[in-house]
C-alpha positions as CSV (number, residue, x, y, z in Angstrom):
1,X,-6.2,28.0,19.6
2,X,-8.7,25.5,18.6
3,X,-7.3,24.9,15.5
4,X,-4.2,23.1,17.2
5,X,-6.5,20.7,18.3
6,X,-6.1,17.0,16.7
7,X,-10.1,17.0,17.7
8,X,-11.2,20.1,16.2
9,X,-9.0,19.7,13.0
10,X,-10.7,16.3,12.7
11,X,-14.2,17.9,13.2
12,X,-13.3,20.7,10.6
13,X,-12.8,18.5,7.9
14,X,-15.3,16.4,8.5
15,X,-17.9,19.3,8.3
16,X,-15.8,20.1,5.4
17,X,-16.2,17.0,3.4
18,X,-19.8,16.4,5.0
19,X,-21.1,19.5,2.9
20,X,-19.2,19.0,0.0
21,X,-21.3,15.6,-0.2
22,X,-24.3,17.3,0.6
23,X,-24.3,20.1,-1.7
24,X,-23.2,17.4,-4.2
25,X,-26.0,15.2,-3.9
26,X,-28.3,18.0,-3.3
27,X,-27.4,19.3,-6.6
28,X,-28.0,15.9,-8.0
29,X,-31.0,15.8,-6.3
30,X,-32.4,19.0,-7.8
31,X,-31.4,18.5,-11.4
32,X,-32.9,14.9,-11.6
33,X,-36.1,15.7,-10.4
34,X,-36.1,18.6,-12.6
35,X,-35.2,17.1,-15.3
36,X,-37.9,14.2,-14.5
37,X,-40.3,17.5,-14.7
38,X,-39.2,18.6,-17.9
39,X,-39.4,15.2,-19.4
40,X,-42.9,14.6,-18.0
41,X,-43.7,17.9,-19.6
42,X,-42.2,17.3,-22.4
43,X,-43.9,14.2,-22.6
44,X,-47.5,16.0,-22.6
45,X,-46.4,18.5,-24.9
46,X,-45.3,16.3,-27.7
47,X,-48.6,14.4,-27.1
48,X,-50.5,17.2,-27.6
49,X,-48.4,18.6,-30.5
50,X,-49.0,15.0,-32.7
51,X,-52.6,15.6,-31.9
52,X,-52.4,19.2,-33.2
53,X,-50.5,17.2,-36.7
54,X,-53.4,14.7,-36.7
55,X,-55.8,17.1,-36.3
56,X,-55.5,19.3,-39.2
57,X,-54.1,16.9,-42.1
58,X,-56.3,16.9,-45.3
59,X,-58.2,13.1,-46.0
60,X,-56.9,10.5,-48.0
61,X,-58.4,10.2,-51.4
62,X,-58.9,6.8,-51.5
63,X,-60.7,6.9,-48.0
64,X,-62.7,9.9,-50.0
65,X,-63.4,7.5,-52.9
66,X,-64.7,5.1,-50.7
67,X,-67.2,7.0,-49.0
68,X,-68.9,8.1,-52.0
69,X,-71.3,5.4,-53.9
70,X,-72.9,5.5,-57.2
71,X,-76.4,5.9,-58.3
72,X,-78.6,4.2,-60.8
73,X,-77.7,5.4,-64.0
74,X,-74.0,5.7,-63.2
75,X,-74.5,8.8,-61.0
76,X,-72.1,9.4,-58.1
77,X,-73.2,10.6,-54.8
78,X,-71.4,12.4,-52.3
79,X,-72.8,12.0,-48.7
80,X,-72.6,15.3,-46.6
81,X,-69.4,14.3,-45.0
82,X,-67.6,14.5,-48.0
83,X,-69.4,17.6,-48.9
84,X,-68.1,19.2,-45.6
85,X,-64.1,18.1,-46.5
86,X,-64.5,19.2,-49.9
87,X,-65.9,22.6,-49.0
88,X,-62.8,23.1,-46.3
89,X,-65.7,22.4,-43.1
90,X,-64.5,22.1,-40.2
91,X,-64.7,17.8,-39.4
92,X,-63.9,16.3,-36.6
93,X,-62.0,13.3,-37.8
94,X,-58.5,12.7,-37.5
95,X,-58.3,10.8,-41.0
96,X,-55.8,12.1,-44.3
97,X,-57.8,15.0,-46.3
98,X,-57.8,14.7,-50.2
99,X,-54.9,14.7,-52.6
100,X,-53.9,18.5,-54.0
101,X,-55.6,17.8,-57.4
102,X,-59.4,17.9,-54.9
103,X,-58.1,20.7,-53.6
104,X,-59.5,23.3,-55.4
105,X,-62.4,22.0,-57.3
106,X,-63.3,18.2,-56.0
107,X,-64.9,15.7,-58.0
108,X,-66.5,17.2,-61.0
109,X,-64.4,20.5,-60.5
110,X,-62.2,21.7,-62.9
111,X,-59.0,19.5,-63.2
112,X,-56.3,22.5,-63.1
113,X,-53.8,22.4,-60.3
114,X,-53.0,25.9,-58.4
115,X,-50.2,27.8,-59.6
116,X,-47.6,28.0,-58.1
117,X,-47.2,31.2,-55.7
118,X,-45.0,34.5,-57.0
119,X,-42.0,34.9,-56.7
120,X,-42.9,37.8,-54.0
121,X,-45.4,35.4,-52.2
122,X,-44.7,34.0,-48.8
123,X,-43.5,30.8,-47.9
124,X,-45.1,28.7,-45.2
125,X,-41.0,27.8,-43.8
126,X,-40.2,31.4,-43.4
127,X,-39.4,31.4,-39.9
128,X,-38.7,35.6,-39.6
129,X,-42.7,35.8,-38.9
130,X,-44.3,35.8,-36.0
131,X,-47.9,35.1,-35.4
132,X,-50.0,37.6,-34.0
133,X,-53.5,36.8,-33.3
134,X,-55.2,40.3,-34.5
135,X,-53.6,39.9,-38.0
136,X,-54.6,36.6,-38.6
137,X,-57.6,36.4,-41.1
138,X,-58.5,32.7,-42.7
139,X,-59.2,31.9,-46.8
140,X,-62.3,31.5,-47.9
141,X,-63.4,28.0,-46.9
142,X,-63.0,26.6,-50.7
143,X,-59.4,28.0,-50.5
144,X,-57.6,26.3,-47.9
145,X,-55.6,23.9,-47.9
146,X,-56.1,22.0,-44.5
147,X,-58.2,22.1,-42.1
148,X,-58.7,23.9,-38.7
149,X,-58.3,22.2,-35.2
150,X,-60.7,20.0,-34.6
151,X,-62.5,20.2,-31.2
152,X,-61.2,16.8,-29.9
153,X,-57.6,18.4,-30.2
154,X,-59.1,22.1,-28.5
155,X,-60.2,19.8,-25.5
156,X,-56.6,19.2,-24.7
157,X,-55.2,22.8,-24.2
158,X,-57.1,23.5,-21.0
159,X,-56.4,26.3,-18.7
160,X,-56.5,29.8,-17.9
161,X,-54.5,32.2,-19.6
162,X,-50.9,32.5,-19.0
163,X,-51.3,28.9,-17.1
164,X,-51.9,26.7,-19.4
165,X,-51.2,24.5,-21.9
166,X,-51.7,26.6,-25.4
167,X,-51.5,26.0,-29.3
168,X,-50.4,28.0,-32.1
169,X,-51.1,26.5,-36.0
170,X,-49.3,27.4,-38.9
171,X,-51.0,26.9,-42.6
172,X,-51.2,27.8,-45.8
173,X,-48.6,29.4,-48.1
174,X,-49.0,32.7,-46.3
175,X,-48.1,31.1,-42.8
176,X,-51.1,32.0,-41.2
177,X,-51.7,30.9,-37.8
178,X,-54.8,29.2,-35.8
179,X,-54.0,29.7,-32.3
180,X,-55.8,28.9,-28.4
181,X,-57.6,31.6,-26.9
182,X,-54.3,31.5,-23.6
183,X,-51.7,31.3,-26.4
184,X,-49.0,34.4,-25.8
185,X,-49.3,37.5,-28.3
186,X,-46.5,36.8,-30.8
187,X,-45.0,33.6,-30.7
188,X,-42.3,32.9,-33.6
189,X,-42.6,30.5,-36.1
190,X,-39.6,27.7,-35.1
191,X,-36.6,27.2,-37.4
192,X,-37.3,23.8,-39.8
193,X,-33.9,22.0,-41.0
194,X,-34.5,20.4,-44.3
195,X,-37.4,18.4,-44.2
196,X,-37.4,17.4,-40.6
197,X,-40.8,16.2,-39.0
198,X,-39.3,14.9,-36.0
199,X,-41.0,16.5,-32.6
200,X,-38.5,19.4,-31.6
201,X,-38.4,21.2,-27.8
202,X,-37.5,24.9,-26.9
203,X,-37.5,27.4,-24.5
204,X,-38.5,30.6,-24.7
205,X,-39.4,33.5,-23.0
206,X,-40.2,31.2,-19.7
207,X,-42.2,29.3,-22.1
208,X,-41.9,24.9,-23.2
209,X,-42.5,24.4,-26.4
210,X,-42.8,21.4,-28.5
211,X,-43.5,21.7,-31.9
212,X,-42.9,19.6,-35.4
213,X,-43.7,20.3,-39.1
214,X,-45.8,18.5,-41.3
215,X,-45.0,16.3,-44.3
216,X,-46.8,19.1,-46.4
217,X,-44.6,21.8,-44.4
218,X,-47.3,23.0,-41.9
219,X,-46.2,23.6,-38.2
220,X,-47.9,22.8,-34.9
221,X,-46.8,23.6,-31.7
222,X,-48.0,23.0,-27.8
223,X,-46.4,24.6,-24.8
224,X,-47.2,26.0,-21.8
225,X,-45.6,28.2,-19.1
226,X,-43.4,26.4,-16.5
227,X,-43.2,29.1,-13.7
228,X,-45.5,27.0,-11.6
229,X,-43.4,24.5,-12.7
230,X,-40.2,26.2,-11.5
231,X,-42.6,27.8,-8.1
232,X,-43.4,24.1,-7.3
233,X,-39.5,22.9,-7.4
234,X,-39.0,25.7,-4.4
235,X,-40.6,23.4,-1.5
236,X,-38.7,20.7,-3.0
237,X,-35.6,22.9,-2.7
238,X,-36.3,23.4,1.0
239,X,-37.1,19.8,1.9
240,X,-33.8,19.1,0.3
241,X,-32.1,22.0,2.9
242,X,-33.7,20.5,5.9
243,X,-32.5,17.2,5.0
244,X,-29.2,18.5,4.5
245,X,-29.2,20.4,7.9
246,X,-30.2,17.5,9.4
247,X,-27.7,15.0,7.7
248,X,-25.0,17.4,8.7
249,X,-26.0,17.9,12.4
250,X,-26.1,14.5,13.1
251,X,-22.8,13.9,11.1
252,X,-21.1,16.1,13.0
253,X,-22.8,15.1,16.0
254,X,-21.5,11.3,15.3
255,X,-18.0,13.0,13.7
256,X,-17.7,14.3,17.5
257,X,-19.0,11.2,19.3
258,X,-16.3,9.0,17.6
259,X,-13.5,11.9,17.3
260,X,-13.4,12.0,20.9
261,X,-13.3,8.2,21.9
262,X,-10.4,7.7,19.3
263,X,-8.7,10.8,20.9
264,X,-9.6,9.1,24.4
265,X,-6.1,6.6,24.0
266,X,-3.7,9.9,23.2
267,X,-5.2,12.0,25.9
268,X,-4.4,8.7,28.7
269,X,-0.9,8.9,26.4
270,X,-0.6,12.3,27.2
271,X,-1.2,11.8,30.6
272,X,0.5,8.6,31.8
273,X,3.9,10.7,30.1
274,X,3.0,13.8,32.0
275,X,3.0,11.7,35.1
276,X,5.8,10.2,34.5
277,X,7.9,13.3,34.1
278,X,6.9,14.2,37.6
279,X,8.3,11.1,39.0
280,X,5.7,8.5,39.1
281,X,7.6,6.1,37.2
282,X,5.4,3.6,38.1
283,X,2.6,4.8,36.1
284,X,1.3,2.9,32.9
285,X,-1.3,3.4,29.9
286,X,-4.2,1.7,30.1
287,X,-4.9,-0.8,27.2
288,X,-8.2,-1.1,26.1
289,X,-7.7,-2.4,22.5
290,X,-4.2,-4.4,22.3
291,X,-5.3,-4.9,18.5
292,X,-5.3,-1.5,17.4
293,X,-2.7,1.6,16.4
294,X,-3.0,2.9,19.6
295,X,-3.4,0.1,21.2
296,X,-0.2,-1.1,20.1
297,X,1.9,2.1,20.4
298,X,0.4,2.0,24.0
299,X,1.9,-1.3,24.6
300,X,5.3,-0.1,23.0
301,X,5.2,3.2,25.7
302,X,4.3,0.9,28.3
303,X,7.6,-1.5,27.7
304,X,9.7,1.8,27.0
305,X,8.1,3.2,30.6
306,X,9.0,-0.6,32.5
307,X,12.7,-0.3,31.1
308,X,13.1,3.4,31.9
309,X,12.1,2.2,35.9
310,X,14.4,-0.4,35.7
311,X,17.2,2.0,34.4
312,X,16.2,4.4,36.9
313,X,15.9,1.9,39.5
314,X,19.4,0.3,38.7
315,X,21.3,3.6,38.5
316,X,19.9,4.7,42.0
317,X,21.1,1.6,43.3
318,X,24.1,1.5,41.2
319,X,24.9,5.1,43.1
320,X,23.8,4.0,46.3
321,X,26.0,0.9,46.1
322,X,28.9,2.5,44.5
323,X,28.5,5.1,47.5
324,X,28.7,2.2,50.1
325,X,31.8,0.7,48.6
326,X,33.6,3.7,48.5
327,X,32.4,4.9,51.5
328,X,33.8,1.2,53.5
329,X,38.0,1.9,52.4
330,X,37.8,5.8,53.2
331,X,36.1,5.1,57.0
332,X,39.1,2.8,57.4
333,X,41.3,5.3,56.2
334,X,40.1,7.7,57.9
335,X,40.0,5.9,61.0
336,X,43.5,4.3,60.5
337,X,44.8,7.8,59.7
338,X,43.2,9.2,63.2
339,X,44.7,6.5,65.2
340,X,48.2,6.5,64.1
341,X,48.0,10.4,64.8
342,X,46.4,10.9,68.2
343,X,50.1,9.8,69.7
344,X,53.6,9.3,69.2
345,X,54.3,5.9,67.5
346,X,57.4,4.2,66.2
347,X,58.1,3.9,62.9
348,X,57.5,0.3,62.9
349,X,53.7,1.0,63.4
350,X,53.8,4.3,61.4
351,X,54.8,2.1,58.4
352,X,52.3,-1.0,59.1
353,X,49.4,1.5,59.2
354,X,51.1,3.3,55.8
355,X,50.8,-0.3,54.3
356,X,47.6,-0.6,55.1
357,X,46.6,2.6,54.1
358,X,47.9,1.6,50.6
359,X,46.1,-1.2,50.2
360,X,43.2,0.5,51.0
361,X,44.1,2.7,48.3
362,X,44.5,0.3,45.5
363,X,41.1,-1.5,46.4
364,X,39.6,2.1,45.9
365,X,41.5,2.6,42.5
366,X,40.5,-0.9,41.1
367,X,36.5,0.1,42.0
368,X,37.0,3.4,40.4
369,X,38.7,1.9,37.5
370,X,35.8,-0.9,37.4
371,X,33.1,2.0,37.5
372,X,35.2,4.1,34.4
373,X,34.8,0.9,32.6
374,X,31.2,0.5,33.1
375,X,30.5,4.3,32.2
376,X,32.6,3.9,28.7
377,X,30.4,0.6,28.2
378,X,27.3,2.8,29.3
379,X,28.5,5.5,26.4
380,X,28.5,2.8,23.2
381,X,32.4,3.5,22.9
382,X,33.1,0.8,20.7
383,X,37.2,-0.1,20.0
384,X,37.8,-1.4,16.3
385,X,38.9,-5.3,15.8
386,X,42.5,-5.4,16.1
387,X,44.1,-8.2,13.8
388,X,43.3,-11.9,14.1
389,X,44.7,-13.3,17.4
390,X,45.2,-16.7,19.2
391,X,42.7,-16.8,22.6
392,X,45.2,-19.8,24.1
393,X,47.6,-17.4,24.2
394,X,45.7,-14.8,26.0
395,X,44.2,-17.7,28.8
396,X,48.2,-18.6,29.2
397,X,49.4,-15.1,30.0
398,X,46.0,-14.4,32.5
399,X,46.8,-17.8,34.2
400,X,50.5,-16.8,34.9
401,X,49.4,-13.1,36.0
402,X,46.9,-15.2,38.4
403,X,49.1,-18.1,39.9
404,X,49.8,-16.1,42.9
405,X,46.5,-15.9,43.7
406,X,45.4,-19.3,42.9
407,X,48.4,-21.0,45.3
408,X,46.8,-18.6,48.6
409,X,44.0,-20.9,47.9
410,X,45.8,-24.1,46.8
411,X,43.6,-24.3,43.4
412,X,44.8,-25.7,40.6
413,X,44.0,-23.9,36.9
414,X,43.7,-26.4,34.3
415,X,44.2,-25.4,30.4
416,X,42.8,-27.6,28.0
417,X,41.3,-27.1,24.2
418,X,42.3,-25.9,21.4
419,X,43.4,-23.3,18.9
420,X,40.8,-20.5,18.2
421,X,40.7,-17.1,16.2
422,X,39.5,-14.4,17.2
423,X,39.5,-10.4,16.0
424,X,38.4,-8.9,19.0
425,X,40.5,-6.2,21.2
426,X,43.0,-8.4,23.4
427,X,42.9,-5.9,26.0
428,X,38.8,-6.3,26.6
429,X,39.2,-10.2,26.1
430,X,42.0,-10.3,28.9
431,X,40.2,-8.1,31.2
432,X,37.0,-11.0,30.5
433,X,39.2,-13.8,31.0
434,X,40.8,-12.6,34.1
435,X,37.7,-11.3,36.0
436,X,36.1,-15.3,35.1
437,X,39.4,-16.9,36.4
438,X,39.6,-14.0,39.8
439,X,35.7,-15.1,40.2
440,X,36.5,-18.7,39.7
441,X,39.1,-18.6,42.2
442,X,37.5,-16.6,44.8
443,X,34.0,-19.0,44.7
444,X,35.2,-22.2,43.9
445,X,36.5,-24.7,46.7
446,X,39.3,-24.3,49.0
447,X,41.9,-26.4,47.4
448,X,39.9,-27.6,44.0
449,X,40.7,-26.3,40.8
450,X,39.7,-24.5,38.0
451,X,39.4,-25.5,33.9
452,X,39.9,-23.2,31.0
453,X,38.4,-24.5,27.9
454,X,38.5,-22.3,24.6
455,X,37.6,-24.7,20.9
456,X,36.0,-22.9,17.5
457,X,33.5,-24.2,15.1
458,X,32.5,-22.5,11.8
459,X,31.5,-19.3,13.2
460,X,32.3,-18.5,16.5
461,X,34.8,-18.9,19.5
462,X,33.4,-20.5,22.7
463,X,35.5,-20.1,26.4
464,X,34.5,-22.1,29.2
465,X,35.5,-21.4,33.1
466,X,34.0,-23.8,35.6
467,X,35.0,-24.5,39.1
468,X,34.4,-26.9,41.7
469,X,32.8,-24.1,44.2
470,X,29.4,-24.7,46.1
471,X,27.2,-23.3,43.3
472,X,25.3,-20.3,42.7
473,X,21.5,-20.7,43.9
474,X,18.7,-20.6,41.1
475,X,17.1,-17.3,42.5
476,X,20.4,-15.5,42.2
477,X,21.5,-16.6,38.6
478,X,19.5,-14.0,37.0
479,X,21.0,-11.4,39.1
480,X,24.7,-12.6,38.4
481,X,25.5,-10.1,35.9
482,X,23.9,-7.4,37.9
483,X,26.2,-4.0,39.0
484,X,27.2,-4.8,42.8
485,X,25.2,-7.9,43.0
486,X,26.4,-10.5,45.5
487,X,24.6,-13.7,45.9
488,X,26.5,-13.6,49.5
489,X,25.1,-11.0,51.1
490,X,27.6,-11.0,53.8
491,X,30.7,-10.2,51.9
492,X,31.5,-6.8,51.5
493,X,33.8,-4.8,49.4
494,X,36.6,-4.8,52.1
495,X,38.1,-8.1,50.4
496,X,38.5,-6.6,47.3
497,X,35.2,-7.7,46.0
498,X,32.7,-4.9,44.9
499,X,30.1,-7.3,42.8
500,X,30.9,-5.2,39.4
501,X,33.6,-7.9,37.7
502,X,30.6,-10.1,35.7
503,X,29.2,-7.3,35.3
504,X,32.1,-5.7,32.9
505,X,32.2,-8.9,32.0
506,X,29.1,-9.1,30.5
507,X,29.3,-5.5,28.7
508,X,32.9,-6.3,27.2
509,X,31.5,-9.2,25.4
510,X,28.5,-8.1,24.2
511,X,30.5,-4.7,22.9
512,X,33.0,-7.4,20.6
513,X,29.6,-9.1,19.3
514,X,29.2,-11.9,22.2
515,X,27.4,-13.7,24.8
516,X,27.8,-15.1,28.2
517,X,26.1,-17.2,30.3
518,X,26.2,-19.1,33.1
519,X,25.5,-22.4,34.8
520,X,25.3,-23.6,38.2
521,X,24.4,-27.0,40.2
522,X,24.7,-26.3,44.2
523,X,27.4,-28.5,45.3
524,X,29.1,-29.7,42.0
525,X,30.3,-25.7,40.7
526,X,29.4,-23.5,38.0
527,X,30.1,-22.8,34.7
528,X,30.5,-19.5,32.5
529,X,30.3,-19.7,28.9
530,X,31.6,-17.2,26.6
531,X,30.6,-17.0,23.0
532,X,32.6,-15.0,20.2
533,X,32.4,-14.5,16.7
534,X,35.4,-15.9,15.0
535,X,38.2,-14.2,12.7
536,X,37.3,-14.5,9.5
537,X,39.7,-16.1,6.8
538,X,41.8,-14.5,5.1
């Protein structure tokens, strides 16, 4: 299925997290401008609703007392304006109306304050009434207590019915309400906490309202409908979708663009394995960005790749050349066998060829045994450390076991050095020192000798062979320790040589923790080294 797909899983929660931040900041989006809405509304609304306040508060005696002058004789005057405040007219200034003792009579009036109200009489803070514009009936103009909007305040509540801003007044004692012609049938009169005159906002109904209460406990308040409002928000709300839509198609589209070129380095993965596996182990990843995670794990395949060819490449030639070794003794068998056979013989001959045949024999057993070794090395079979152990004595005992062989060829094995502990196996570190002395003899000179050289420093155990021999050439060195490598191309296995002894060499001292190397200078010999960690103290 798709969803196995490192590509698709990658696009999926890209979409997935590419809506969540859409919807996110669509939502953000939406609230902010409406809330910029509502605060630009309420914005008009509580500028209309101090105008309403303005509007309808009663003059300031002293402003009163100013605008009338006296007479000769002592007389005062009132000019008509005043006459039109006193009598409750309906004025068009926005100044403070008179103090509560003018209130009934004026200047001149009787002096009495109004009574309070009944018990039973209504107060203008009981918020369980609600205004409705048939019921309302004004007081006599020489009655009332404020005034009525003025027209400059009317002029800002324009607008048809149901769309508009409108206005609804509360006055007197009784509560009774002025109210625009667009102003809703029954509006409620708002809740007032303590003595509050701060400008308050509500919803109702599908209705913004702001409204605030007077220092002498009247209440004004402006709204106005805001289902256009909420109507107009709708082609806002689709601008923001096809944003969206189009934010998220070309996410996507980019999601894809750059899912698929950072896939592009596991697909060549993918296929530089798969051709592999068939057999082209030739076959490599292409590196395109050395610097990057893939990049780099593409380098690491491409190393793991080079070293499986060369394994592959060294146990086909390791068969083939273990093949041709063993093939060489069993032909001669074989042949030897065949001859001895086709006739009569005397027993003289029968036992030369016997003889032969055994020798034969035990060149074949030492290549087998040669090729067990290598396979155990091959496995990681590991021996522990036996107990701490002299090496002098192990190069004496090898140079005895190889005297024999050194006299066919007149060499003389020199010992020098000097005493040095190791923990290693003695077995492994005999079979090392007695392939370097068998090589050592074979190589060097006709009738030169051999030296032996073991000393210790802090850490380690160091063995030197070196002969006298013609050298080894500088293009064959790295080869040396190579499985049936011969830098004489001539020899063959038939003298007992089979090109595997460095090589064990090589995988018994690095199995006790060692090194070797080698040296070589054509004409003056060559030198192996051997390098071993020494027995601890103690």
């Amino acid at each position: 299925m798709f969803t196995h797909s490192i590509r698709w899983r990658l696009q999926i929660w890209l979409g997935i997290l590419l809506v969540g931040l859409l919807v996110a900041f669509g939502a953000t989006a939406w609230q902010l401008e409406k809330t910029q809405r509502v605060q630009r509304l309420d914005d008009e609304l509580a500028k209309r609703a101090v105008a309403l306040g303005v509007s309808i508060r009663p003059p300031d005696p002293s402003s009163m007392g100013n605008r009338m002058s006296s007479g000769p004789g002592g007389s005062q005057r009132r000019s008509p304006r005043d006459e039109d405040v006193s009598s409750g007219g309906n004025g068009d200034d926005f100044g403070p109306g008179p103090p509560p003792e003018f209130r009934d009579g004026g200047p001149g009036g009787s002096s009495k304050r109004r009574p309070p109200p009944d018990e039973g009489e209504g107060s203008p803070f009981d918020t369980s009434k609600e205004f409705d514009r048939g019921s309302f009936e004004p007081g006599p103009p020489s009655r009332s207590r404020t005034r009525s909007v003025s027209s400059t305040a009317k002029a800002m509540f324009p607008g048809e019915a149901g769309e508009g801003y409108y206005y609804v007044v509360w006055t007197g004692r009784q509560a009774r309400a002025q109210s625009s012609e667009n102003a809703p049938v029954a509006v409620p009169l708002p809740q007032r906490e303590a003595r509050d005159t701060q400008t308050r906002f509500r919803d109702r109904a599908g209705m913004r309202e702001a409204f605030h209460f007077t220092e002498m406990g009247e209440c004004v308040l402006a709204g106005r409908p805001v289902g256009k409002d909420l109507a107009d928000m709708k082609p806002y709300a689709a601008r923001l979708s096809l944003i969206g839509v189009g934010v998220l198609v070309v996410g996507l589209g980019g999601g894809w663009v750059l899912t698929t070129r950072s896939i592009r380095p596991i697909e060549q993965i993918s296929g530089a394995a798969k051709r592999i596996s068939e057999g082209k182990l030739s076959e490599r990843i292409p590196v395109d960005q050395p610097g990057s995670e893939l990049g780099q794990l593409a380098e690491v395949l491409n190393t793991t790749f080079e070293r499986l060819e060369d394994s592959f490449a060294q146990q086909k030639r390791f068969t083939a050349d273990a093949s041709h070794e063993l093939r060489t003794p069993l032909s001669v068998l074989i042949a030897e066998t065949q001859t001895v056979l086709s006739r009569e013989r005397p027993v003289e001959e029968y036992r030369e060829v016997l003889a032969g045949n055994l020798d034969t024999a035990r060149q074949m057993k030492r290549l087998a045994e040669a090729l067990l070794e290598l396979a155990r090395l091959d496995t990681g079979a590991e021996r522990e450390p036996g107990p701490p152990l002299e090496v002098g004595g192990l190069v004496d005992d090898v140079i005895v076991r190889l005297q024999s062989l050194a006299k066919t060829r007149n060499v003389d094995i020199k010992r020098q050095g000097e005493v040095a502990l190791i923990s290693g196996s003695p077995d492994r570190l005999a079979l090392v020192i007695s392939n370097l002395l068998e090589n050592a003899i074979h190589h060097g000179r006709e009738g030169g000798a051999v030296a032996v050289t073991t000393r210790q420093n802090e850490s380690e155990v160091v063995i030197e062979v070196a002969d006298d021999g013609p050298g080894i050439p500088e293009e064959d060195l790295p080869h040396v320790f190579e499985r049936f490598y011969r830098a004489d191309k001539s020899r063959t296995g038939s003298q007992g040589r089979y090109g595997l002894g460095l090589a064990i060499c090589r995988g018994l001292v690095e199995a006790e923790g060692g090194t070797i190397g080698v040296e070589s200078e054509i004409g003056k010999g060559t030198r192996f080294t051997v390098r071993l960690p020494a027995a601890q103290a103690g």
